[in-house]
N, C-alpha and C positions, 0 to 999 in steps of 0.2 A: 420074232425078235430073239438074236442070242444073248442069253444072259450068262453065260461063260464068264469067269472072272469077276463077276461084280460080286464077290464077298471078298475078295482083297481090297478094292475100292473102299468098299465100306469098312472093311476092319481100319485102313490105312485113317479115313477119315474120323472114325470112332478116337482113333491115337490121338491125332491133333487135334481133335475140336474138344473131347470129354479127359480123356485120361490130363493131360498136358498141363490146361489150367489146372486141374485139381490138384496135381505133383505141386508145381509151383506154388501153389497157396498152403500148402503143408509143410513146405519147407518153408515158409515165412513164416508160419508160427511158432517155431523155436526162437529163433532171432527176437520178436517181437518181447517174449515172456522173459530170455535171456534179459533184456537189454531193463527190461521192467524192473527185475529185480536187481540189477544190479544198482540201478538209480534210488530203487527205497535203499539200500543198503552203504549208498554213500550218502545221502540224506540222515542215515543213523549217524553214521560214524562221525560227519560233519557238528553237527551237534554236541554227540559228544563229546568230541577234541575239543571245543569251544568252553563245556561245561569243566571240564578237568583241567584244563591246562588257563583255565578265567580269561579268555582273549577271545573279543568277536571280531575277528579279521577276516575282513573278504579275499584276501591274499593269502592267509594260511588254507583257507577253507576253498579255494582253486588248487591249491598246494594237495591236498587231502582226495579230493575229486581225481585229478591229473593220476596221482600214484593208484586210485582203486582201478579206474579208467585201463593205465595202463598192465596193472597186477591182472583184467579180464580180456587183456586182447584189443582193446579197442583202441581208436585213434582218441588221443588225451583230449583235442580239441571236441568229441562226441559227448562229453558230459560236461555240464558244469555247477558249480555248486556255490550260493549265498550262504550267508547266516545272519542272523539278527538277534537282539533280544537285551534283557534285561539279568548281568551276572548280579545282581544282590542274594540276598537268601527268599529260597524262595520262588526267586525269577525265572521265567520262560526262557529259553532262547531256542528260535524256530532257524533249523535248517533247510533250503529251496535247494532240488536238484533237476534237473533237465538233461534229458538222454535224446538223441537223435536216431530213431528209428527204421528203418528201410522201411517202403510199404512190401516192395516186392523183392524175392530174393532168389537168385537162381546161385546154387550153391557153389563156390569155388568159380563164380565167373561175375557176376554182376551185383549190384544193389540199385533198384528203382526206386527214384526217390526218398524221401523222408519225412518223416510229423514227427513233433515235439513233444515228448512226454513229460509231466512236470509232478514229483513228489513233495510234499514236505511233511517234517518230523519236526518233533519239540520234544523237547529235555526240560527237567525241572535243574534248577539248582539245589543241591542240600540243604533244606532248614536250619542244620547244625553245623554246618560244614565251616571249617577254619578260615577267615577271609583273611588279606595280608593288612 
């Protein structure tokens, strides 16, 4: 039996079967961790916009989301962000943010699927702080 050539085979196959997936799941986790933080960080700010400016609007607080969304590149509709709570002195108010994730990402060409990452943040309100 000639075994001539059969280490190109095998390298060839070695490519697609081990290197390939591997590539590809490495390059999903930048995206993954990217997209993480950016949801804790519009969950922050959501909150606070809320806490400083005394308004729990779910329409400013899409407003807030939309511009961080779009200040990282993403598509606006990829995050979105609630808020709730209680403005007295004192009060909570909790911000909810959800990011749309790729599970798989081939870079500059596709995104496979996605799962839904969901943060939330809370803010106190001032103890002393001036009400109107």
């Amino acid at each position: 039996m000639n075994q001539r050539g059969s280490a190109v085979v095998e390298f060839v196959a070695a490519v697609g079967l081990l290197l390939l997936p591997t590539v590809m799941l490495v390059a999903s986790i930048a995206p993954w961790v990217q997209r993480q933080a950016i949801a804790r960080s519009a969950a922050r700010e959501v909150a606070r916009d809320a806490v400083v400016t005394m308004t729990v609007d779910g329409r400013r607080a899409s407003d807030v989301a939309e511009q961080i969304a779009t200040n990282a590149g993403l598509d606006p509709t990829a995050l979105r962000a609630t808020v709730e709570g209680s403005l007295d002195r004192g009060g909570l108010v909790t911000a909810t943010a959800a990011v749309d994730i790729p599970v798989t990402v081939i870079p500059g060409i596709v995104e496979f699927g996605a799962v839904t990452w969901t943060v939330h943040h809370t803010e106190s309100v001032d103890m002393y702080r001036s009400l109107p």
